[in-house]
N, C-alpha and C positions, 0 to 999 in steps of 0.2 A: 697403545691403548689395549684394553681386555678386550677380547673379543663378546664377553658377556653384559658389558654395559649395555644400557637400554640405546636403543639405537631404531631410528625411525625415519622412510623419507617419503617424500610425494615431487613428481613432475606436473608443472603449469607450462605454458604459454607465455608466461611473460621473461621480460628481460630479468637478470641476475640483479639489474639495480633495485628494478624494483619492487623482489624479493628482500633484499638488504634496507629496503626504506619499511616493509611491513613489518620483517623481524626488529627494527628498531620502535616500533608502534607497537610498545608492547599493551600501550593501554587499547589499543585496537583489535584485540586476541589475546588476552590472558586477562586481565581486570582494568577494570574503570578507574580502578581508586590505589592504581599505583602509585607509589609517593617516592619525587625523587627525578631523579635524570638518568634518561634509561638509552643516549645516542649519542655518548662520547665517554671516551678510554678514559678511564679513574673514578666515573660516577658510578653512584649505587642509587638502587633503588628494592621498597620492599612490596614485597607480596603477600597477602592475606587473604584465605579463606575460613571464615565463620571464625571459629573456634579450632579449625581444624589443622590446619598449616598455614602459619606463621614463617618467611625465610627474608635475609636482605640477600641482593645480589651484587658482586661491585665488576663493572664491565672494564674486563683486563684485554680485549684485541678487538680491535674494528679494523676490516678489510675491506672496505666498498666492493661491495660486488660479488665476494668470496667470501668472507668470514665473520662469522659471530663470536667471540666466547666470555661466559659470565664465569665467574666464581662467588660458588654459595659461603659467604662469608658469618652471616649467623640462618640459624633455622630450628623451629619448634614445631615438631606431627607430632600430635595430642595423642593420636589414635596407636601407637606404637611404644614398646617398652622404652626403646634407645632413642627419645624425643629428637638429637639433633642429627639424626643420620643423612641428612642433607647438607651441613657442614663441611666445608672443605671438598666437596664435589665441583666438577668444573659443566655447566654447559655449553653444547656446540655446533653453533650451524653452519657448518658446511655447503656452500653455494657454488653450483657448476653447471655451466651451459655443456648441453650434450644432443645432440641430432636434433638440432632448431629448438630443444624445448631447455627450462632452468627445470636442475632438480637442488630441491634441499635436504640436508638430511641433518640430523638433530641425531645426539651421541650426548646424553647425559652423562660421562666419565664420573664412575663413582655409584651408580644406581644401578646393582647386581643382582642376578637372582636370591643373593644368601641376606638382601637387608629383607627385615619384615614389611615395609612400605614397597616394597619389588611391584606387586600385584596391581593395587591403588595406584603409586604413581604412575603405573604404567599405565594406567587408564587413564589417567588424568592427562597425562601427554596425549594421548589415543584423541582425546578430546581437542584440549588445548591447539596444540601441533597439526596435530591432521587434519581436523576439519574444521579450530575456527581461524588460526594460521593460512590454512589454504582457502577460504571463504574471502578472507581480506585481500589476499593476494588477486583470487581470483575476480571478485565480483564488488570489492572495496569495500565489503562490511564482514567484519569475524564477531563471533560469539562471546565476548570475555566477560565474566561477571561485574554482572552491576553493582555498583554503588551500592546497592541495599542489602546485598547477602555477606559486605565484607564491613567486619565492624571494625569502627579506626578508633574505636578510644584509646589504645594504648598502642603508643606513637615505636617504632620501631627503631 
């Protein structure tokens, strides 16, 4: 891997399982209005915010306990010249117990300082990831956008 992929982690309390059961609840921390099957190898499912970013994801390894990874299979950022630069990106969460506690770490493979969405996504992960990912983990309720802010007329 680059070492300049977006790359992000946080340490909880809880077991590695169930870290591995939150990252699979994706509509429990990223969006309400996921569409899809999103907690076994060969489903896809997609993602929408507003107008803004559009991606499907199709989930290529489930490791109980240890591993996540998606590949971004189609994606549309409105907000950027090179619309699908999320395309062919892999994400990755990394699960590993270490001195009593789980840490995860999340490696967007593909999301590098030199795309123009560098910035944005990486806040958006900032959000996602870090605080509404570790909210579900931690305290059984994460942040992921409601149903009202993602508009599903056009079916992915």
């Amino acid at each position: 891997m680059r070492a300049d992929n977006f790359t992000a982690s946080f340490t909880v309390d809880r077991s590695p399982e169930e870290v591995f059961a939150a990252i699979n609840n994706v509509r429990g921390w990223w969006s309400e209005a996921i569409e899809g099957t999103t907690d076994r190898v060969g489903g896809r499912f997609g993602y929408r915010h507003k107008d803004l970013h559009v991606s499907t994801q199709e989930i290529i390894e489930l490791l109980p306990g240890w591993k996540v990874v998606w590949r971004v299979v189609d994606s549309r950022i409105s907000f950027v010249e090179d619309k699908d630069e999320w395309t062919g990106t892999q994400i990755v969460f990394d699960i590993a117990r270490r001195y009593g506690r789980t840490e995860v770490r999340l490696t967007h493979v593909g999301l590098v300082p030199a795309l123009q969405c560098f910035s944005d996504c990486a806040g958006g992960w900032g959000f996602y990831f870090s605080q509404s990912l570790r909210q579900l983990v931690t305290i059984g309720r994460g942040q992921p956008d409601p149903v009202s802010i993602c508009r599903l007329t056009e079916r992915l």
